[in-house]
KEGUBA-500972 format. One record per residue (C-alpha): residue number from 0; residue in three letters; x, y negated, z. Coordinates in steps of 0.02 Angstrom, whole numbers, always signed. Each point is the difference from the previous one (the first is absolute). Layout:
BEGIN
R  nr rest     xx     yy     zz
R NUM  ALA      X      Y      Z
...
***
This chain:
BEGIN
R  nr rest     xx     yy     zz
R   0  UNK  +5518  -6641  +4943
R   1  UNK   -166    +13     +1
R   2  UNK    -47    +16   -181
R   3  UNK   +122   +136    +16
R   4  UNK    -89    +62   +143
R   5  UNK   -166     +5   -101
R   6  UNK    +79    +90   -140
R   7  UNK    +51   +143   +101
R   8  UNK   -155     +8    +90
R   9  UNK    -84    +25   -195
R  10  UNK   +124   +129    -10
R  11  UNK    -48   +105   +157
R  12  UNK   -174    -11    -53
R  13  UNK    +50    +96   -161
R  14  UNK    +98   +118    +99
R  15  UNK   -154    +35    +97
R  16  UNK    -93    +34   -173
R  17  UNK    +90   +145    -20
R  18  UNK    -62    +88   +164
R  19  UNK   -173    -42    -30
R  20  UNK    +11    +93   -154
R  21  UNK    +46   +147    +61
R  22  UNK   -107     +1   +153
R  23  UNK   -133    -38   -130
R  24  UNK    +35   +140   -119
R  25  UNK     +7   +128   +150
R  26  UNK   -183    -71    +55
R  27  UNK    -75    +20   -176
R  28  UNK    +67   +176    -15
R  29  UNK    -76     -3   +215
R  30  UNK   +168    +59    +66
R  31  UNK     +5    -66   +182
R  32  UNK   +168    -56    +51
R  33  UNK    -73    -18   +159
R  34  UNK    +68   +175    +59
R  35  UNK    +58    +42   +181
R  36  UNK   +135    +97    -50
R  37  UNK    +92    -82   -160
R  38  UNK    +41   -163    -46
R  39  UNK    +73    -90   -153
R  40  UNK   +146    -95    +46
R  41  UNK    +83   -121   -124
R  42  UNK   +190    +45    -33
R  43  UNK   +104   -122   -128
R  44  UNK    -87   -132   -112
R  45  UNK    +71    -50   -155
R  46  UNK    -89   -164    -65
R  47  UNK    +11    -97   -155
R  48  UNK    -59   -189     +3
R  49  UNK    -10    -29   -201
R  50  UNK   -117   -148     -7
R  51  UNK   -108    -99   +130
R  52  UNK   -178    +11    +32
R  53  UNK   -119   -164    +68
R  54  UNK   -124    +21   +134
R  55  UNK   -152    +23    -83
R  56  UNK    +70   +129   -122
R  57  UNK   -105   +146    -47
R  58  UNK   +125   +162     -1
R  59  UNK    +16   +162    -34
R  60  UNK    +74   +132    +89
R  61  UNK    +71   +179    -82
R  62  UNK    +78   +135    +77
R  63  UNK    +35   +156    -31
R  64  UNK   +131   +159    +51
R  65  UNK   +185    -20    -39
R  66  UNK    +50   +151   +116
R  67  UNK    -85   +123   +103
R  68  UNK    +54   +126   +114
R  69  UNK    -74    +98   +146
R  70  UNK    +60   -133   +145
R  71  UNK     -5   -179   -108
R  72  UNK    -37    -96   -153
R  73  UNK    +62   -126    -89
R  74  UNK   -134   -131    -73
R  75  UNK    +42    -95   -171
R  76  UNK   -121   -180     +7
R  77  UNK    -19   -125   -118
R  78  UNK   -102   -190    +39
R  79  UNK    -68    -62   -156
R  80  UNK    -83   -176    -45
R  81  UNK    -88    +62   -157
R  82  UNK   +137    +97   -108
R  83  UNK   +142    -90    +84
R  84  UNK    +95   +105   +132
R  85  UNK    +50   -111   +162
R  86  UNK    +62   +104   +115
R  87  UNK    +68   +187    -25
R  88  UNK    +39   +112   +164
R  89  UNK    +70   +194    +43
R  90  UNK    -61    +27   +198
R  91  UNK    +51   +169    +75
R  92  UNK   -115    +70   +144
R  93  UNK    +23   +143   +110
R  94  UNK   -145   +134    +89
R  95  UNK    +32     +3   +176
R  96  UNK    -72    +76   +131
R  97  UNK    -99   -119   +141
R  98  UNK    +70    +98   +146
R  99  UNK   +171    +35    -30
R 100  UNK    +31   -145   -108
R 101  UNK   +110   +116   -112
R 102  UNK    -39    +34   -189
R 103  UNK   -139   +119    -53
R 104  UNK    -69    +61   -153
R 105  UNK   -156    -93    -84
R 106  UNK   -169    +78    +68
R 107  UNK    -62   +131   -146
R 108  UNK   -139   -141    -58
R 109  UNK   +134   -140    -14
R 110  UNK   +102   +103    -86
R 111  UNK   -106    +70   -140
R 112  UNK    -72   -197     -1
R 113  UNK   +190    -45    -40
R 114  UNK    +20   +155   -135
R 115  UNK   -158    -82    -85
R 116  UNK    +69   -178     -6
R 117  UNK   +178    +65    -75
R 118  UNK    -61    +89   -127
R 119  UNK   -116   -126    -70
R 120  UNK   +155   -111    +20
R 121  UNK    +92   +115   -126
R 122  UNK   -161    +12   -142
***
């Protein structure tokens, strides 16, 4: 049990990979998701375990659009050791608003930040 245990604690790690990308690539472009009035919340996660990683791995993180509209987006990610693809995932996020707790659209900056990302995804 508790090799088993280890393993899936490796696995959450990776999971957490994918939100530091994204929180990353919103930082470099210095879009603050620290907003009082919207929020990105996560909606469905579709993940793909394809081949493990060890501990001291050095990985690489993509991500880019799959599907964007005015009130959520769907992420496409991809973990990579080198040129070998470990993990694949499809995570759907909603805008809401802080207040009501009810979906919003993306502020005007996120969104055109968004626009930018998809189309370099389709290039």
């Amino acid at each position: 049990l508790l090799k088993r245990l280890g393993m899936w604690d490796r696995d959450a790690r990776l999971i957490s990979y994918l939100d530091r990308a994204r929180v990353h690539y919103f930082a470099r472009k210095m879009i603050s998701l620290n907003s009082s009035s919207f929020s990105l919340v996560m909606a469905s996660m579709d993940i793909r375990f394809l081949a493990p990683a060890k501990m001291l791995d050095r990985l690489e993180v993509e991500m880019g659009v799959a599907k964007l509209s005015q009130a959520s987006i769907v992420w496409d990610y991809r973990i990579l050791k080198g040129s070998r693809v470990l993990v694949t995932s499809q995570v759907r996020q909603a805008s809401i608003d802080l207040e009501s707790m009810k979906p919003r659209r993306f502020p005007d900056e996120v969104m055109q930040c968004l626009e930018v990302l998809q189309s370099q995804d389709t290039d």
